[in-house]
VOPAGU-2260 file (C-alpha; in pm, 1 decimal, decimal comma):
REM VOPAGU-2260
SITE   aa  ch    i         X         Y         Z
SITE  UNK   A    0       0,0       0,0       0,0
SITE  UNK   A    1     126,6     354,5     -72,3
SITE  UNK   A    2     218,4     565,7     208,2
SITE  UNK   A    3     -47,3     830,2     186,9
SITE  UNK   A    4      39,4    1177,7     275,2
SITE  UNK   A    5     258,1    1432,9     175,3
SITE  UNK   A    6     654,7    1340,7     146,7
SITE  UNK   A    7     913,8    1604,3      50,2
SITE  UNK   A    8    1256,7    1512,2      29,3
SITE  UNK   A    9    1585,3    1716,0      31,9
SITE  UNK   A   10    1388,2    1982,5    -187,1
SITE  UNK   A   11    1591,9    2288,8    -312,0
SITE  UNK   A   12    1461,7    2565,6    -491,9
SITE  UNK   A   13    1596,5    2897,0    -611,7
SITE  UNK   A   14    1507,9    3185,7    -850,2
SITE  UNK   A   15    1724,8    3427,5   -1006,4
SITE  UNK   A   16    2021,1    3271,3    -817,9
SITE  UNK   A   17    1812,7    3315,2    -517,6
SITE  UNK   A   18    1804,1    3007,5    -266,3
SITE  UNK   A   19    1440,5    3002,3    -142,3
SITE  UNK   A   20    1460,0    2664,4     -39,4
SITE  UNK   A   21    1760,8    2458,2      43,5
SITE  UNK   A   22    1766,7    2054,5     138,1
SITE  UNK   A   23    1402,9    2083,8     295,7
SITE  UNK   A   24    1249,6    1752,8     379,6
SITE  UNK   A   25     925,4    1719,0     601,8
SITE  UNK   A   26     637,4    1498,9     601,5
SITE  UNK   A   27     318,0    1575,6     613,8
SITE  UNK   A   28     119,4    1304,3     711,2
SITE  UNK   A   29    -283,5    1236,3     629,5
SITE  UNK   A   30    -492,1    1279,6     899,0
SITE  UNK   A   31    -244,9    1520,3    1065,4
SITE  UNK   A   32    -283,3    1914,0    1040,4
SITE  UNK   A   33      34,1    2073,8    1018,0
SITE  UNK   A   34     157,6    2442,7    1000,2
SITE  UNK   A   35     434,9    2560,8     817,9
SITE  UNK   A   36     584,1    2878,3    1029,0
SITE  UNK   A   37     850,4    3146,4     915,3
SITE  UNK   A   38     870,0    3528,1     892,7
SITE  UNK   A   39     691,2    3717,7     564,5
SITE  UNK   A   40     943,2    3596,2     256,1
SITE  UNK   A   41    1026,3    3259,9     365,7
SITE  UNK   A   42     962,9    3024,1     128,3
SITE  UNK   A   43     628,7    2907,0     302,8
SITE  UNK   A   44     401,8    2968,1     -26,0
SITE  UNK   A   45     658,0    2791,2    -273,0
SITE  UNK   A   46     649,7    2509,6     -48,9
SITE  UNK   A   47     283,5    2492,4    -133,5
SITE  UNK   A   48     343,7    2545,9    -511,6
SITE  UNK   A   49     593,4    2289,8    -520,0
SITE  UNK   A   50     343,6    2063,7    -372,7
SITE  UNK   A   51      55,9    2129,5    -621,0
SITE  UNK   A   52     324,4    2103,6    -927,0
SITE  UNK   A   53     298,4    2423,6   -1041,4
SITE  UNK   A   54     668,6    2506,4    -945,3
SITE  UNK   A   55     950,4    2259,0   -1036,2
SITE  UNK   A   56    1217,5    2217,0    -807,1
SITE  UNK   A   57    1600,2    2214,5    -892,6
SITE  UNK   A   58    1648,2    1924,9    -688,3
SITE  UNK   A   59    1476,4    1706,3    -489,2
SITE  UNK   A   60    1150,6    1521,1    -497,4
SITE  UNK   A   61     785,6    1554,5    -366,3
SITE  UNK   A   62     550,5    1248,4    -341,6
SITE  UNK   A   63     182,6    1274,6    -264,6
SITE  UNK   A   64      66,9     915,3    -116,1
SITE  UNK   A   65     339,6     749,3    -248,1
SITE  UNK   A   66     371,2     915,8    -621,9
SITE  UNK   A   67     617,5    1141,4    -725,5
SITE  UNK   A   68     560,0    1515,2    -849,6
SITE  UNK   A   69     927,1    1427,5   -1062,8
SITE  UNK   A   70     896,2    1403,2   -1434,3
SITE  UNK   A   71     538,1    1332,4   -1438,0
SITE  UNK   A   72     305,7    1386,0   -1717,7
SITE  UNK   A   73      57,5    1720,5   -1728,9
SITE  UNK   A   74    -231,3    1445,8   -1738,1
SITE  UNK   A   75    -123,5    1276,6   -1455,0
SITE  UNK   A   76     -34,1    1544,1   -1268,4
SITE  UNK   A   77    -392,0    1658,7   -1290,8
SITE  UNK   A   78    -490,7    1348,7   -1167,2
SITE  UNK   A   79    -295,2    1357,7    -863,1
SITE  UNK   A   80    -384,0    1735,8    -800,2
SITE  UNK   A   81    -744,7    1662,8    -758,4
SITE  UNK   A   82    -655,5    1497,6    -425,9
SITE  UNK   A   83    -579,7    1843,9    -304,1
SITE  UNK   A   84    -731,1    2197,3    -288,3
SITE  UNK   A   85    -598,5    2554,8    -186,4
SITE  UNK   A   86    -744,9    2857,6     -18,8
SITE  UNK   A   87    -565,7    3130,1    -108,9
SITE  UNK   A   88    -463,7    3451,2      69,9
SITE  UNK   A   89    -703,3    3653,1     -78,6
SITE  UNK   A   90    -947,1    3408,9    -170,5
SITE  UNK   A   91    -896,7    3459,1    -516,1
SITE  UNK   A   92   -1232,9    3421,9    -685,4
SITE  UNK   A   93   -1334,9    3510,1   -1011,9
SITE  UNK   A   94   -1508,2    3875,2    -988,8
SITE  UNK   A   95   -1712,8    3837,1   -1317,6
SITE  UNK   A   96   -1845,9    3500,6   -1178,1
SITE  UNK   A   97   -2135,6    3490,1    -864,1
SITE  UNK   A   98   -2034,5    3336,3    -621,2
SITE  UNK   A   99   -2240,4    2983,9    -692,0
SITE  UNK   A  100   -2037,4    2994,2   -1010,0
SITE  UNK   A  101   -1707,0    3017,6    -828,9
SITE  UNK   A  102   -1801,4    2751,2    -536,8
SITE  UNK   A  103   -1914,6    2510,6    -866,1
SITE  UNK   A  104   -1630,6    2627,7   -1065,3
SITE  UNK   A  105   -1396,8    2331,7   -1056,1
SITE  UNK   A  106   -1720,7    2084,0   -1138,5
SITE  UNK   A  107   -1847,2    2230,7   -1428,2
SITE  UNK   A  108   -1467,1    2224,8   -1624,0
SITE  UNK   A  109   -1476,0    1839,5   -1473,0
SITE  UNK   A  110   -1786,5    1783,0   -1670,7
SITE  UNK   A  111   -1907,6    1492,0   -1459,9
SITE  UNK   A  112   -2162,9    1594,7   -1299,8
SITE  UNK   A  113   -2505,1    1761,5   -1406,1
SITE  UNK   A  114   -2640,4    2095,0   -1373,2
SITE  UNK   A  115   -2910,2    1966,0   -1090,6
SITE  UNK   A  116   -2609,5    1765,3    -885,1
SITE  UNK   A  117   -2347,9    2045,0    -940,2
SITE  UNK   A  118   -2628,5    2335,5    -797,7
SITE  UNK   A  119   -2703,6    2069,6    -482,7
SITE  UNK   A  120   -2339,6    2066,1    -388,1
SITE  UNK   A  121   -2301,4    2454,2    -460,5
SITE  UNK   A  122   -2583,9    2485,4    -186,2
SITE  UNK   A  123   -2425,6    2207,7      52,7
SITE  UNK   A  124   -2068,8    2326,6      74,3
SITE  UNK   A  125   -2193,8    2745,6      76,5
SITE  UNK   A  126   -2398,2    2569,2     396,2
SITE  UNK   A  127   -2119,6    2459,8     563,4
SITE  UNK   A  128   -1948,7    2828,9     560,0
SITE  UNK   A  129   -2312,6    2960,5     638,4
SITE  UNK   A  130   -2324,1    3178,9     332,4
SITE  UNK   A  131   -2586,5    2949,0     109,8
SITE  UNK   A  132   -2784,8    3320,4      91,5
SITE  UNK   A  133   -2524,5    3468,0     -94,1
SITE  UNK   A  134   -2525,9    3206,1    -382,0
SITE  UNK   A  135   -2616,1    3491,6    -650,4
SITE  UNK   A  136   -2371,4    3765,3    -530,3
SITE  UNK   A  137   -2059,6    3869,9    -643,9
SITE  UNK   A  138   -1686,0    3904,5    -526,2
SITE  UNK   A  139   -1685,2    4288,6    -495,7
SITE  UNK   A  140   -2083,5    4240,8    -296,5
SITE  UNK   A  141   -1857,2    4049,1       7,4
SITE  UNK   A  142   -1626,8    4141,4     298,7
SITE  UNK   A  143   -1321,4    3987,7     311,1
SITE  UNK   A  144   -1423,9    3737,7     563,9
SITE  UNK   A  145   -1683,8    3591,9     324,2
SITE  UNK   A  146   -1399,3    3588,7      22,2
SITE  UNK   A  147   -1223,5    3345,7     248,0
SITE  UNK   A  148   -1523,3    3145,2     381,2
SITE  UNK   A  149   -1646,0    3102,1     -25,2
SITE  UNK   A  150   -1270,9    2978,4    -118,1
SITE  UNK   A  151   -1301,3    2731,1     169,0
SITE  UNK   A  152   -1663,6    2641,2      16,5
SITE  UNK   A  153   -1545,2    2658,8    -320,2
SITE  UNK   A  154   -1221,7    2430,8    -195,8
SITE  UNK   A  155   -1465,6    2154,9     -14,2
SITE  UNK   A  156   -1666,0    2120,4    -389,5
SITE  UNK   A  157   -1408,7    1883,2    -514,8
SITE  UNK   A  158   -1396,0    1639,8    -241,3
SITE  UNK   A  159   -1024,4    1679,4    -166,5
SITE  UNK   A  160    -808,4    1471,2      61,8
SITE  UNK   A  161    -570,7    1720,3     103,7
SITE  UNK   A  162    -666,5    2113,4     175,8
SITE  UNK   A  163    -375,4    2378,7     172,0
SITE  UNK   A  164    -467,9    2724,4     325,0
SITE  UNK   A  165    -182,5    3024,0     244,8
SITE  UNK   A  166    -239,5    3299,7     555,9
SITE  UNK   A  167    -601,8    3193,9     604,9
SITE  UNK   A  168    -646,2    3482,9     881,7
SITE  UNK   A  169    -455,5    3762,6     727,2
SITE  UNK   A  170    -653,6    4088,2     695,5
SITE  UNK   A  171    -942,1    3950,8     933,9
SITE  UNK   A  172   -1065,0    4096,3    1233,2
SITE  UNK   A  173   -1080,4    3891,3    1542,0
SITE  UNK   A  174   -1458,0    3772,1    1418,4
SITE  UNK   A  175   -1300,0    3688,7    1101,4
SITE  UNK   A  176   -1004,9    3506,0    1247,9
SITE  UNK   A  177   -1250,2    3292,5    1456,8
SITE  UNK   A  178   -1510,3    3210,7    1169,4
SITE  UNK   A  179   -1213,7    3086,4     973,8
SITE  UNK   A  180   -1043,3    2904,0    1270,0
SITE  UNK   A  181   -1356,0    2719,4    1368,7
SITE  UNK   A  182   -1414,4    2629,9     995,7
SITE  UNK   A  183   -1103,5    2449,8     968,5
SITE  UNK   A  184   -1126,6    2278,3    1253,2
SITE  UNK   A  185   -1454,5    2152,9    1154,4
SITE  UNK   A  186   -1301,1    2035,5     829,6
SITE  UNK   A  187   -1026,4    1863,5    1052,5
SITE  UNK   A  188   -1301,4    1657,3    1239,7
SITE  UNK   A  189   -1501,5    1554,9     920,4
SITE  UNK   A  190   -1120,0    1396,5     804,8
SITE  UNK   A  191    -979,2    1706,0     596,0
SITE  UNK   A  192    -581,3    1680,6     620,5
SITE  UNK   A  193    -508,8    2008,6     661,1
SITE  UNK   A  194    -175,5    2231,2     579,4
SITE  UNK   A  195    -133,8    2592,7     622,4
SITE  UNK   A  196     127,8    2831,4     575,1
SITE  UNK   A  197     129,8    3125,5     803,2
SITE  UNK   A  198     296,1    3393,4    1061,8
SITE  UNK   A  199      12,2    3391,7    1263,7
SITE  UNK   A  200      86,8    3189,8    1564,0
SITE  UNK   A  201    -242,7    3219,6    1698,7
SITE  UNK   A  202    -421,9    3079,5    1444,9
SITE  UNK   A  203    -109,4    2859,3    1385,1
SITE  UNK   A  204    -188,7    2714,8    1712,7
SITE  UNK   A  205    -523,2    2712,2    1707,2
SITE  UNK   A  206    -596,3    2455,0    1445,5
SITE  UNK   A  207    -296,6    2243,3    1388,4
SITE  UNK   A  208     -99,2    1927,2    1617,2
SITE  UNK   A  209     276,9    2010,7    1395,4
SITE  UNK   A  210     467,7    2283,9    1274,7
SITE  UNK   A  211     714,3    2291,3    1057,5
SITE  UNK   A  212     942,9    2618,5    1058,2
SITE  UNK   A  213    1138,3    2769,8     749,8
SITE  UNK   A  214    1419,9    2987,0     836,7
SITE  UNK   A  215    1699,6    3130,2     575,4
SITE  UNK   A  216    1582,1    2860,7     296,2
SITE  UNK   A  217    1667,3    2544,1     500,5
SITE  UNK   A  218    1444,9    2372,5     756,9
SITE  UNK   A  219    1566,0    2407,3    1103,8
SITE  UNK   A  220    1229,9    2246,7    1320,9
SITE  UNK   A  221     972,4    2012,1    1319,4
SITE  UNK   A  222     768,5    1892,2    1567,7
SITE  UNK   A  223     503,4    1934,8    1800,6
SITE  UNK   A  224     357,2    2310,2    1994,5
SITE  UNK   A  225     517,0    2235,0    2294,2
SITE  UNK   A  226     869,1    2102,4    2181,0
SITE  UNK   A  227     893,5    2412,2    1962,7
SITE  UNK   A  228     828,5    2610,8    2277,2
SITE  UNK   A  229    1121,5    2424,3    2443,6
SITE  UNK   A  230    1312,1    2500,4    2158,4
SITE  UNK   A  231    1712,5    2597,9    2193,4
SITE  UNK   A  232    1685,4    2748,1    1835,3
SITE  UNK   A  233    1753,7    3138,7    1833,0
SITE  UNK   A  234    1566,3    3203,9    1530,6
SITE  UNK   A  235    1251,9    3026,7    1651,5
SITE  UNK   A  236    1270,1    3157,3    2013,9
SITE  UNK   A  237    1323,6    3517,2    1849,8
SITE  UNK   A  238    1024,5    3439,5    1599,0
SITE  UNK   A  239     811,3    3314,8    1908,0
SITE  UNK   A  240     885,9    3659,7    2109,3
SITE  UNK   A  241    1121,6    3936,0    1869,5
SITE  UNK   A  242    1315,3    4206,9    2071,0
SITE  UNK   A  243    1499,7    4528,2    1914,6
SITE  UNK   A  244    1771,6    4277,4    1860,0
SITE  UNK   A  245    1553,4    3993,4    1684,3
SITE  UNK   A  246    1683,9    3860,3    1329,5
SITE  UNK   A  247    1326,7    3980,5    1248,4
SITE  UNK   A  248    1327,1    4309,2    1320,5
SITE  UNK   A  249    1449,4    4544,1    1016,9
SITE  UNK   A  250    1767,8    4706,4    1096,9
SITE  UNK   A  251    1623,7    5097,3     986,9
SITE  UNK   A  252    1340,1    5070,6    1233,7
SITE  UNK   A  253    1439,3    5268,9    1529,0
SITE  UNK   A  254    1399,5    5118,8    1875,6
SITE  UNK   A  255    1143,4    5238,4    2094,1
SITE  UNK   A  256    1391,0    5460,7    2285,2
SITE  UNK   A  257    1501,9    5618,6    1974,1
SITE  UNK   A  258    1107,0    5671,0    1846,8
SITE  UNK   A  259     967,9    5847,7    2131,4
SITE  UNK   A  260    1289,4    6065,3    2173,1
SITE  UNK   A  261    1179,0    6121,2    1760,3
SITE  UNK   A  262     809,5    6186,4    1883,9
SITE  UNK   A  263     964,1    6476,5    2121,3
C-alpha cells in the first residue's frame, strides 16, 4: 500500500540565483494538520506550489501518497492534483463570476456531474461556511471574511483529501479570524488533512498538532507546539517573542527609545 500523505525530500529551490529553499524535507502526514511557520518571505508559499506542481524544483523530490511530483506527465499530474485543494490569501475568486459559479467552478470544467447535482453541492458546501444566501452575489458584494469562507466552500466542492490554506487569517478581524479558525477545525473533524502556511501563531496554534518552521531557505524544526516552545533554536525563540535585537526586526526601524525621543 502507498504511504499516503505528503513526502518532501531534500527539496531545493531557487530563482534568479536566489536560494528560497535549500535541502528541505518534512512529512506531512494524512490525517495530521500541520503548520508551516517562518517570517513574511520565507519560502512558506513555494512550499505549497511545489506541492501542487505548479513550481519545479532544482532538486529534490515531492511524493503525494506514495507518487512522485518528478517528471510526471501534465495528465497525470492533474490526476494527482485533484486529491488536493488551496485557499488562497485573498481568496482569489473570479469577480465576473457569482459566487455559486465560483463555489461550482472546478465541477463544471470536470464535466461529470449535471447541472441539478453540481447546484445541490453549490448549496451544501456554501452551507457549511453559512453563506448558502449569498449564492447569486458577487466578489466585490462580500467582505473579506466571506472571500475566504467562499474559497473554503469553493475548496470543499471537489472532495479533496488534502486542503492547503496560504495565511487563512490575514486581513481579518478577530470575528473573522474565529469564523475561519472554527471552519477548519470543523473540516479537521469531518477527516480534511489540513496544511497551512502562516505567521500567525495564533491561528497557527489554534488549528494544527505540527509545525514545521522555514528559516533562511533550510528547515531548522519540526515537531510538536510544545517542543517548539522548548526550543534551543535562536531564530525560533526570536520568531516566538522578537526584541529590538531579533533577526526579524528590520535594521532601519528605530527602537522604541530612539522613536519616542523622535516623537519629542
Amino acid at each position: 500500500m502507498a504511504e499516503q500523505g505528503i513526502r518532501v525530500k531534500n527539496l531545493t529551490y531557487t530563482v534568479d540565483e536566489r536560494t528560497i529553499l535549500k535541502d528541505v524535507s518534512l512529512f506531512a502526514e494524512k490525517g495530521v494538520n500541520r503548520t508551516i511557520l517562518g517570517a513574511s518571505g520565507s519560502g512558506k508559499t513555494t512550499i505549497l506550489k511545489l506541492m501542487l506542481g505548479l513550481l519545479k524544483p532544482d532538486a529534490g523530490d515531492i511524493l503525494i501518497d506514495g507518487i512522485s511530483l518528478t517528471n510526471l506527465a501534465e495528465e497525470d499530474l492533474i490526476r494527482v492534483r485533484q486529491k488536493i485543494a488551496i485557499v488562497f490569501q485573498g481568496g482569489a475568486l473570479f469577480d465576473s463570476m457569482t459566487v455559486g459559479e465560483n463555489v461550482g467552478y472546478r465541477l463544471f470544467q470536470d464535466g461529470n456531474l449535471g447541472e441539478t447535482e453540481i447546484e445541490r453541492v453549490i448549496i451544501e458546501k456554501l452551507s457549511f461556511v453559512g453563506l448558502e444566501d449569498t449564492i447569486d452575489s458577487y466578489a466585490s458584494q462580500l467582505s473579506g471574511g466571506m472571500k475566504k469562507r467562499v474559497a473554503i466552500s469553493r475548496a470543499l466542492a471537489s472532495e479533496p483529501d488534502y486542503i492547503f490554506f496560504d495565511e487563512p487569517t490575514t486581513g481579518l478581524d478577530p470575528v473573522g479570524v474565529y469564523n475561519i479558525c472554527h471552519l477548519i477545525r470543523r473540516l479537521q473533524k469531518e477527516g480534511k488533512t489540513t496544511l497551512m502556511v502562516t505567521h500567525d501563531l495564533a491561528t497557527a496554534f489554534a488549528v494544527s498538532e505540527r509545525f514545521s518552521f522555514i528559516h533562511e531557505a533550510h528547515l531548522v524544526f519540526d515537531g510538536t507546539r510544545e517542543e517548539m516552545m522548548n526550543s534551543e533554536s535562536p531564530a525560533i525563540r526570536e520568531f516566538l517573542k522578537p526584541s529590538d535585537t531579533s533577526l526579524f526586526v528590520l535594521p532601519n526601524i528605530p527602537s522604541g527609545g530612539k522613536f519616542h525621543e523622535a516623537k519629542r
